[in-house]
C-alpha positions in Angstrom: 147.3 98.5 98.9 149.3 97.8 96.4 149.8 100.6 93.2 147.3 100.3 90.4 147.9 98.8 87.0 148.4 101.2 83.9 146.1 101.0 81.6 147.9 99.6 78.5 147.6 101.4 75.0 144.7 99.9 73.5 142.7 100.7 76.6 144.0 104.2 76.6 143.2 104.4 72.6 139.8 103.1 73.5 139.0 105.3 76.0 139.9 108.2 74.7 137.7 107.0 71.7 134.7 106.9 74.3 135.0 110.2 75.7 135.7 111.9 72.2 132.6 110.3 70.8 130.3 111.2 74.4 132.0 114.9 74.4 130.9 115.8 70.4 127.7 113.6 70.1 126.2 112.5 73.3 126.2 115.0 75.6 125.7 118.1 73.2 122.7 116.7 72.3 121.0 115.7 75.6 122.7 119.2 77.2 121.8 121.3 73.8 119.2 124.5 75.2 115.5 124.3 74.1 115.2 125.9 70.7 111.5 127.2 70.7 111.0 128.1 67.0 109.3 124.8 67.0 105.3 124.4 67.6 104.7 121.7 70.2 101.6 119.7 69.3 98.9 119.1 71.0 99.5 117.3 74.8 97.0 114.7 75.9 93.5 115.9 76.9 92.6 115.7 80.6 90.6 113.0 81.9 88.5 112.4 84.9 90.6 110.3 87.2 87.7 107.9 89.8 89.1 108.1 93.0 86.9 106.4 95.6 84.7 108.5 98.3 85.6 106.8 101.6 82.3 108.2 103.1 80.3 106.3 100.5 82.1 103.7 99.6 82.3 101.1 103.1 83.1 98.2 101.5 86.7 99.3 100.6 86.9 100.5 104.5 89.0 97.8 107.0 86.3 95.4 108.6 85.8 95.7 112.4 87.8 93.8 114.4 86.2 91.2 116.2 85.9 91.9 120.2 88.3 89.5 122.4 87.0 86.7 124.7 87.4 87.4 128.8 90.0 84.7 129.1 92.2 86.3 126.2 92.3 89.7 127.4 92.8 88.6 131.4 96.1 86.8 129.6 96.9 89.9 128.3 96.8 91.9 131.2 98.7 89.1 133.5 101.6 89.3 130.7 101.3 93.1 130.3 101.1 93.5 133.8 104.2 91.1 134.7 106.6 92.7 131.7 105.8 96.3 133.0 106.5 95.0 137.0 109.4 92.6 136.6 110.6 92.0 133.1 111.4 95.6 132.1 112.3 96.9 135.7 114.8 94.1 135.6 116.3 94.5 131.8 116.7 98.2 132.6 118.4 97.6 135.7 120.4 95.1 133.8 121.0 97.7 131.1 122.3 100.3 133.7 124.7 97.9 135.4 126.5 97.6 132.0 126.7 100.9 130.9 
């Protein structure tokens, strides 16, 4: 690639400007240590936070699922059983043969 651009003068000026004004105001302030002659106040008071009691609360529990008719599950089990004896036997064997 080819060499960068210098920054021209103003850029320089401005820059310079930037990190002057972050080195003496910014970042003393957020990095200054924790001066504890001051009193914090009081913090928030605690509050009882409702969380919901699966045991007695059912109606936000998942509903049942509803059981599967004979003719979906023996679909199923002639797809299941036809991937796990020729369809993956096959990719597999496929997969070896490239590798």
């Amino acid at each position: 690639p080819p060499p960068a651009e210098p920054f021209s003068m103003a850029e320089m000026i401005e820059q310079q400007r930037s990190l002057e004004f972050e080195n003496h105001w910014v970042r003393p302030t957020v990095l200054s240590p924790y001066d504890d002659s001051v009193k914090p106040g009081p913090g928030p008071q605690p509050r009882p936070l409702h969380m919901p009691i699966a045991e007695l609360e059912w109606n936000l529990a998942d509903k049942p699922a509803l059981p599967l008719d004979e003719q979906t599950i023996a679909a199923q089990q002639r797809q299941f059983d036809y991937e796990n004896g020729w369809a993956r036997p096959l990719i597999l064997q496929n997969l070896r043969m490239a590798a």
